[in-house]
C-alpha positions in Angstrom: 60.9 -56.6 -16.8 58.2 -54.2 -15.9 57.0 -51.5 -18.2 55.1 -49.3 -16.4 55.9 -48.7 -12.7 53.5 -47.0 -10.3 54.7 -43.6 -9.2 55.5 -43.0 -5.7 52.7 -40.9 -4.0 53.5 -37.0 -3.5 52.4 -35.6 -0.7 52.2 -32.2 -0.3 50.6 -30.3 2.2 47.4 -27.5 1.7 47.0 -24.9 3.4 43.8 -24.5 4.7 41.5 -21.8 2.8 41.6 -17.9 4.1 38.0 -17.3 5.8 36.4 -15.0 3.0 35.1 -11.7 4.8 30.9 -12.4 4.1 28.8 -9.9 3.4 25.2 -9.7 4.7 22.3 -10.5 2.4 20.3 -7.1 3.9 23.0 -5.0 2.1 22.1 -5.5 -1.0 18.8 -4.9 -3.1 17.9 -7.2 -6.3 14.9 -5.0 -8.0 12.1 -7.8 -8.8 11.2 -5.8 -11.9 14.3 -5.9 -13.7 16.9 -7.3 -12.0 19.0 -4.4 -11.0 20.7 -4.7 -8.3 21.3 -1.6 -5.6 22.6 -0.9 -2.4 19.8 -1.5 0.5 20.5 1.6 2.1 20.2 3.7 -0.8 17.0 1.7 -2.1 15.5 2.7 1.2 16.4 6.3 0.7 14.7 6.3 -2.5 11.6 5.7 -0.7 12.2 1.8 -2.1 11.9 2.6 -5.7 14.3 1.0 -8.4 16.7 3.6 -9.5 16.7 1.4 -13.1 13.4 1.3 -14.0 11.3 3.0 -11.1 9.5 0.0 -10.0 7.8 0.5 -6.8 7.9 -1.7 -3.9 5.8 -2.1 -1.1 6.3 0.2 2.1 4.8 -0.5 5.5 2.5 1.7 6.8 5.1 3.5 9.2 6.7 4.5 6.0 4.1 5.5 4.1 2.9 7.9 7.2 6.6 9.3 6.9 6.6 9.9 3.7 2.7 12.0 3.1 2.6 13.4 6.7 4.2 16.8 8.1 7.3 15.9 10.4 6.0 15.1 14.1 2.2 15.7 12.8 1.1 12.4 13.2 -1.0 11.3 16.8 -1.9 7.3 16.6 -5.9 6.9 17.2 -7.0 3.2 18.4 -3.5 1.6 19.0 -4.9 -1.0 21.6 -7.9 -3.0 19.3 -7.0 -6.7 18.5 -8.5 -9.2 17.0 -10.7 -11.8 18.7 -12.1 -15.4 17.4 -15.3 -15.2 17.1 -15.7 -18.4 14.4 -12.8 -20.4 16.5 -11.0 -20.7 13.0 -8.3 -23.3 12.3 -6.6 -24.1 9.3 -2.6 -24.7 9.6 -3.1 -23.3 12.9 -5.7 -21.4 15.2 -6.6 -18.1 14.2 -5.2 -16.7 17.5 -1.9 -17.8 17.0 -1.2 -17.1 13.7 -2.4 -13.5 14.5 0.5 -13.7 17.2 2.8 -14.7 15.3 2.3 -11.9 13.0 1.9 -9.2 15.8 5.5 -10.4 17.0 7.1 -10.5 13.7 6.0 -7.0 12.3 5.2 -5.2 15.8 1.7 -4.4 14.9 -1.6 -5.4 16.5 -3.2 -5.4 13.2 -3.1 -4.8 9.3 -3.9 -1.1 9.7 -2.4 2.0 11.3 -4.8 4.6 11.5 -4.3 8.9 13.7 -4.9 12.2 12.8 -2.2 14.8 11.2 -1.3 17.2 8.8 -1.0 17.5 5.0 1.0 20.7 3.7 -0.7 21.6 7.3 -4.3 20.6 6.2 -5.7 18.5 8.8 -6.1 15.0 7.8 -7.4 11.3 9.7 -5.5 9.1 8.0 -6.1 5.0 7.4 -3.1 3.0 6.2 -2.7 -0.3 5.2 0.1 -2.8 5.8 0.3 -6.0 3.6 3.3 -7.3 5.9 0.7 -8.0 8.9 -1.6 -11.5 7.0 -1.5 -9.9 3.6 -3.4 -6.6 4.8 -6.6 -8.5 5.2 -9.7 -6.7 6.6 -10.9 -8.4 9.6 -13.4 -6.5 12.2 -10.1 -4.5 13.8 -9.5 -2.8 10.2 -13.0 -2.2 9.6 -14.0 -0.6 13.2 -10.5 1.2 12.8 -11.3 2.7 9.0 -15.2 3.3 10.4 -13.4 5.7 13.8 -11.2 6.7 11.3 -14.6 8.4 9.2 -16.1 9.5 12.5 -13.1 11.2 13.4 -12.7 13.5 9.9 -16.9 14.4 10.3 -16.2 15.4 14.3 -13.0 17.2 13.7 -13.8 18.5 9.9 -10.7 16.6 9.0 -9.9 15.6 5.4 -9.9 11.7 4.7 -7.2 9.7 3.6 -7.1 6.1 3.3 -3.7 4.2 1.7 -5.1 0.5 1.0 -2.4 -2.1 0.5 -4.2 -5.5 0.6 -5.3 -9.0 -0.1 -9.3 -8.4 0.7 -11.3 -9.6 3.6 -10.0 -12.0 6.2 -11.0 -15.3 5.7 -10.6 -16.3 9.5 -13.2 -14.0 10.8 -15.9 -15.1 7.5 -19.4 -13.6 7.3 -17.8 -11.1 9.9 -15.3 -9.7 7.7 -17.4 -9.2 4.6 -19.9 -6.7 6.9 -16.9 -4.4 7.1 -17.5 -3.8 3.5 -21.2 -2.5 4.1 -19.3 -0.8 7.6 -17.2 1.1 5.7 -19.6 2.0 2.0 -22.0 3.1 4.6 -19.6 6.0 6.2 -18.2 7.1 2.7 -21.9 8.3 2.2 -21.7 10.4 5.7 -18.6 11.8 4.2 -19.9 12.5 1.2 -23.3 14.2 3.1 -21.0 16.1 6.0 -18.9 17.3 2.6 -15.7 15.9 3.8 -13.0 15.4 1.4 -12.0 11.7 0.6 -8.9 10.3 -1.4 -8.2 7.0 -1.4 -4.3 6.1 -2.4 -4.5 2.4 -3.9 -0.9 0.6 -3.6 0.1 -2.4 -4.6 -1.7 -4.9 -3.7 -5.2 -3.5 -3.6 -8.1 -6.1 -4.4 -11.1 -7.9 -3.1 -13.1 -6.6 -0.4 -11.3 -3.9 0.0 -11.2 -2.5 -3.5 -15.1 -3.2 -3.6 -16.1 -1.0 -0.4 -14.3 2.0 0.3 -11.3 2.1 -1.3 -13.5 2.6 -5.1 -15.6 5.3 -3.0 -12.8 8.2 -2.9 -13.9 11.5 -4.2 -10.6 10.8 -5.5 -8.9 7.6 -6.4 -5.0 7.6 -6.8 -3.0 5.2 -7.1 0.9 4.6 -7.4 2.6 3.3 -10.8 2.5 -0.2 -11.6 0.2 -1.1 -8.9 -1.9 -4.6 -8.7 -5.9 -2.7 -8.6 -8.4 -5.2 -9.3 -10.9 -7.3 -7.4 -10.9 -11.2 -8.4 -7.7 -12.6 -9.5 -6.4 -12.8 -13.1 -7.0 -16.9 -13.5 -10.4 -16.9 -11.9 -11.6 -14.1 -14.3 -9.9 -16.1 -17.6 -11.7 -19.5 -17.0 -14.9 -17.5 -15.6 -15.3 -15.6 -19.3 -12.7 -17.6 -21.2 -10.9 -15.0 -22.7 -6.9 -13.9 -22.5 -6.7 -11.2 -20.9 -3.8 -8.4 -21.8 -0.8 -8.8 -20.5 -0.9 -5.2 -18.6 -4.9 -6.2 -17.2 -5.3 -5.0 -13.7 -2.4 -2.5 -13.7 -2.9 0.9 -12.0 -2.6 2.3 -15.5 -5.1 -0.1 -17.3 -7.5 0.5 -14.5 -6.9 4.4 -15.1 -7.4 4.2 -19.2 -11.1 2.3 -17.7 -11.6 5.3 -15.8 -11.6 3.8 -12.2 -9.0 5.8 -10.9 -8.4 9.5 -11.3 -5.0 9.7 -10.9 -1.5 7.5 -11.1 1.0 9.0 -9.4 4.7 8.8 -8.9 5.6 8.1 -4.9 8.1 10.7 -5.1 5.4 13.1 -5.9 2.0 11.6 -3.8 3.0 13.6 -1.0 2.9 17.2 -3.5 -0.1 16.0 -5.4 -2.2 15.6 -2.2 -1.2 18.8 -0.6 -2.0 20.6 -4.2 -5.4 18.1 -3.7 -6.6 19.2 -0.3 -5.7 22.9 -0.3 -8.3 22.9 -3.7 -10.9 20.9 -2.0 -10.4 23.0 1.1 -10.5 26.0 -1.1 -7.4 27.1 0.4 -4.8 29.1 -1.0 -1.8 27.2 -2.5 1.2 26.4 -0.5 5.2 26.3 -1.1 6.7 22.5 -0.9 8.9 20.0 -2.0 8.2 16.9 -2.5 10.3 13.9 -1.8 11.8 14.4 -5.1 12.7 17.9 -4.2 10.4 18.9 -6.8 7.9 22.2 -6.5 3.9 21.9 -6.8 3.7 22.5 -10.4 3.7 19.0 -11.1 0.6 18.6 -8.7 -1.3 21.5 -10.2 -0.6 20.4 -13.8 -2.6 16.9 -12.4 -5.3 19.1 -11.3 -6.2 21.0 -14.0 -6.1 17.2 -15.9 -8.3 16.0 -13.4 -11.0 19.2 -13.7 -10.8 18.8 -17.6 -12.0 15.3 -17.6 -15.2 14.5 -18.8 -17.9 13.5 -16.8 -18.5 9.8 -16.8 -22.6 9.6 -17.7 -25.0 8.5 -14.9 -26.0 4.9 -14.9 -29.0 3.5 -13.4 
């Protein structure tokens, strides 16, 4: 007699699981900062900053023309210079095609968009960075650009901005790319001599070459909150002095305390604070605006008369 008998197999039958509706990855936005999460349509309408804890993220340099020009002000100068290889660079891949690839993918024919237009209806030539196109590197095409970009405020008595977003000088084009540097210092001086007004906007990233040629020359230097300003990077300067660096080091607002940059300023308000800048340094009457926080231009002016009670910094040798 058997104790245990083996069940008879059950069969039943599954149905097969309902196809779940998916939803695209681009609609959402995860903040890096702190995790929020928002959707990617109203992140972008925010001008990409974190609605949780303001963090700021990068904009290409469409965008950040959109945001500090005057509607249909801005007239693209230089659109056709590329870059050639002049050291026949390889590394993963020639230098010409990884430039390809990265004109393809972002639609740009280099790390810089550079025209003329209007600020609060100042005239401005305008330089802008774009860390999408090979991490914003300065190559000859970004220097020549920044250099026309100079010549053009001197021969149209046009206020300067640049907006630097970058890694430093471009590897691939060498002993090439680190002459832009002297390029560039060299026409901040004409500026300064032809008494044209220069403000250099510092976003995040903004380092290296860049950060030691023109973009520390400004007659003013703002920057946006939270931004990465600095010129070698945090591991190289540890083990080069062999101290621990604070934890904030190289932060827009560390730099600022240092007194390297003039002004931090939220992106909602750049665009008021450098209308409020030029029409002062144009000696221009002040103008009505919003800015893209739908504030008025008492926030700028508040900045100003910050900026005019500063102390002067004592001449070094």
């Amino acid at each position: 007699m058997r104790w245990f008998r083996r069940p008879t197999p059950q069969f039943i039958t599954i149905q097969p699981p309902q196809q779940r509706e998916r939803i695209g990855k681009d609609l959402w936005f995860k903040c890096e900062a702190c995790g929020a999460i928002t959707r990617t349509k109203d992140w972008t309408a925010n001008w990409k900053v974190c609605p949780s804890c303001e963090g700021h993220s990068r904009l290409d340099a469409d965008e950040r023309l959109d945001l500090l020009l005057d509607e249909d002000s801005f007239e693209e100068t230089d659109a056709n210079l590329v870059s050639s290889d002049p050291l026949r660079f390889v590394d993963a891949k020639p230098y010409p095609d990884r430039v390809e690839a990265t004109r393809a993918k972002t639609g740009r024919n280099d790390a810089i968009l550079t025209g003329r237009g209007t600020i609060g209806e100042v005239p401005v030539a305008v330089a802008a960075m774009d860390f999408q196109f090979m991490g914003g590197s300065m190559g000859c095409v970004v220097g020549e650009k920044i250099v026309r970009t100079m010549e053009l405020a001197i021969r149209e008595n046009r206020a300067c901005i640049t907006i630097s977003s970058t890694g430093g000088a471009r590897m691939q084009e060498g002993i090439l790319s680190l002459m832009q540097l002297a390029r560039t210092s060299i026409m901040c001086k004409l500026l300064q001599e032809n008494r044209i007004p220069f403000i250099s906007i510092l976003a995040d990233p903004s380092t290296a070459g860049v950060m030691a040629s023109f973009a520390s020359l400004g007659d003013i230097i703002v920057s946006e909150p939270g931004a990465y300003v600095g010129f070698a990077g945090r591991r190289v300067i540890e083990q080069t002095i062999r101290q621990t660096l604070p934890e904030n080091f190289q932060t827009a607002e560390f730099v600022q305390q240092h007194g390297f940059i003039d002004l931090v300023v939220h992106r909602h308000h750049m665009r008021g604070s450098l209308i409020t800048l030029l029409r002062q340094m144009r000696n221009l009457e002040p103008a009505e605006f919003e800015d893209a926080n739908g504030s008025s231009q008492m926030r700028a002016s508040t900045m100003i008369a910050k900026l005019e009670s500063k102390p002067a910094q004592p001449a070094t040798k």
